[in-house]
N, C-alpha and C positions, 0 to 999 in steps of 0.2 A: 727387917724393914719396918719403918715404923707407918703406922697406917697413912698420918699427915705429916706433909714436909713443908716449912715454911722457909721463905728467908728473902735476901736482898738477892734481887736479878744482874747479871751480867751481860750483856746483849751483842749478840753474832751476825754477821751478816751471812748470805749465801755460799757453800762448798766452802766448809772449812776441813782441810783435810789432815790427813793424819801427819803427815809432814809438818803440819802449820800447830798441830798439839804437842807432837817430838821431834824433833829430829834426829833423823837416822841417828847420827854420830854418837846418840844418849840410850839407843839398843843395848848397849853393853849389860844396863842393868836393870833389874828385876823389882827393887825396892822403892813403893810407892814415894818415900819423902826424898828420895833422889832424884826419880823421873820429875819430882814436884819442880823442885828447883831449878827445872830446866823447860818447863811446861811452856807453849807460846812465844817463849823467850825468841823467836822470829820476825816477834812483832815490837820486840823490843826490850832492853834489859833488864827493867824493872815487870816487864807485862807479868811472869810468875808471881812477886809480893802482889802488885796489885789484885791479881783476883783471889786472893787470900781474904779481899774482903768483900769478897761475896761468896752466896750458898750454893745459886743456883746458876746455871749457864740457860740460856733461851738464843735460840738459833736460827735461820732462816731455814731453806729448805740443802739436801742433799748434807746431814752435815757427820764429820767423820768418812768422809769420802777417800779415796788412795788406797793404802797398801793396807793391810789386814793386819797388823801390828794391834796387838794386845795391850802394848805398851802405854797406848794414847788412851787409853780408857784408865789404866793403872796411874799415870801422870795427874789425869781429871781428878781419881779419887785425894791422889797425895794433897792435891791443892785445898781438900775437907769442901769440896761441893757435894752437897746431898743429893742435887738430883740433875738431868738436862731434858728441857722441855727444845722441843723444833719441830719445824714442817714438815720436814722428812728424815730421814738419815740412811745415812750407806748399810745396806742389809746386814756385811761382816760387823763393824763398827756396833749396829743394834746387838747381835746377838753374842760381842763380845763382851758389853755392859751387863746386859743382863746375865751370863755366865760368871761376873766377876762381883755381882750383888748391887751395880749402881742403876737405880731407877730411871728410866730414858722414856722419857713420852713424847707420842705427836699430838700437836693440836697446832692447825694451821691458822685460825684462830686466832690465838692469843699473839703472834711475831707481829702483828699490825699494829695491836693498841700497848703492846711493855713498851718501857722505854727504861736504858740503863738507871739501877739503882730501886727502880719502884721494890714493893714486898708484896713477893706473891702465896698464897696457900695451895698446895699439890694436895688433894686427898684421893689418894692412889685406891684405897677399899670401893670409893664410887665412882671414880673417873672424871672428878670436877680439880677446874683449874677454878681459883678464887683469887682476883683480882681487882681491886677498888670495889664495885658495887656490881659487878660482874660475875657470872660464872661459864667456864668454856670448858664444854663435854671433850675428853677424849675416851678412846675405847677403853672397858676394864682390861687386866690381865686375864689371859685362864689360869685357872687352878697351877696347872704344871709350871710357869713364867711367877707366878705369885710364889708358890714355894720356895722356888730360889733367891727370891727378894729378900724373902722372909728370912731366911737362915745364914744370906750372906753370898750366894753366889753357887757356882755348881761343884765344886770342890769342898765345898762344908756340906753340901746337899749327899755328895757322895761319902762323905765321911761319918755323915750321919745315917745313912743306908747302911752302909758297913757296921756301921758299932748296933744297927737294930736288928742285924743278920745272925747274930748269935757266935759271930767268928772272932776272932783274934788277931786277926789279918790287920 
């Protein structure tokens, strides 16, 4: 995880669910630049290229809402967004980002004044969002939520445990 994340916003409105990130029928598979190809595509054929150029997602409140699909966090990453800033987000959806290494903050805050395209700075070590001549507090991570940022997700966190274990396994 790198300490600041910068980039061009992309801007959501409220309960964007997981349906509206994949849809079911793109379950089948596991591979980030695959789910990519098929990411929002609900909203429209080209919607996946287009947020190709952007970094960041910002969102209204409840967002990643629905069914508990892994997938739609995995889809988000394929698209090369660094980070997603919102109001709020669906508990499963938060804690399937953060087990898969992508940086997810609230700050209810900032969804008032972005507007699509602006460039925003995330600096995740202090919990400021950096914005035109602005800065909007969210909470820091703890320790254990940081770590896994750090290394990639909870599956490198675990693999990294294991190879410090002294095993073979």
């Amino acid at each position: 995880m790198e300490k600041e994340l910068q980039g061009k916003v992309y801007k959501f409105a409220d309960n964007v669910n997981s349906d509206i990130i994949i849809a079911g029928r793109y379950l089948i598979y596991i591979e980030p630049d695959k789910l990519a190809e098929h990411a929002f595509e609900m909203l429209g054929d080209s919607f996946p290229s287009k947020l190709r150029g952007f970094n960041i997602l910002v969102a209204g409140r409840n967002f990643g809402c629905g069914s508990a699909r892994e997938q739609a966090v995995t889809a988000i990453m394929g698209l090369g967004i660094k980070a997603l800033v919102a109001s709020s987000f669906a508990r499963t959806f938060y804690r399937n980002a953060i087990n898969s290494g992508l940086p997810i903050v609230e700050c209810r805050a900032l969804y008032d004044v972005v507007a699509e395209g602006d460039q925003i700075r995330i600096d995740l070590a202090d919990g400021v969002i950096h914005h035109k001549n602005a800065r909007y507090l969210f909470p820091k991570f703890p320790d254990s939520t940081r770590k896994l940022l750090e290394v990639g997700g909870l599956a490198e966190y675990l693999k990294s445990q294991i190879g410090n274990s002294g095993s073979d396994v």
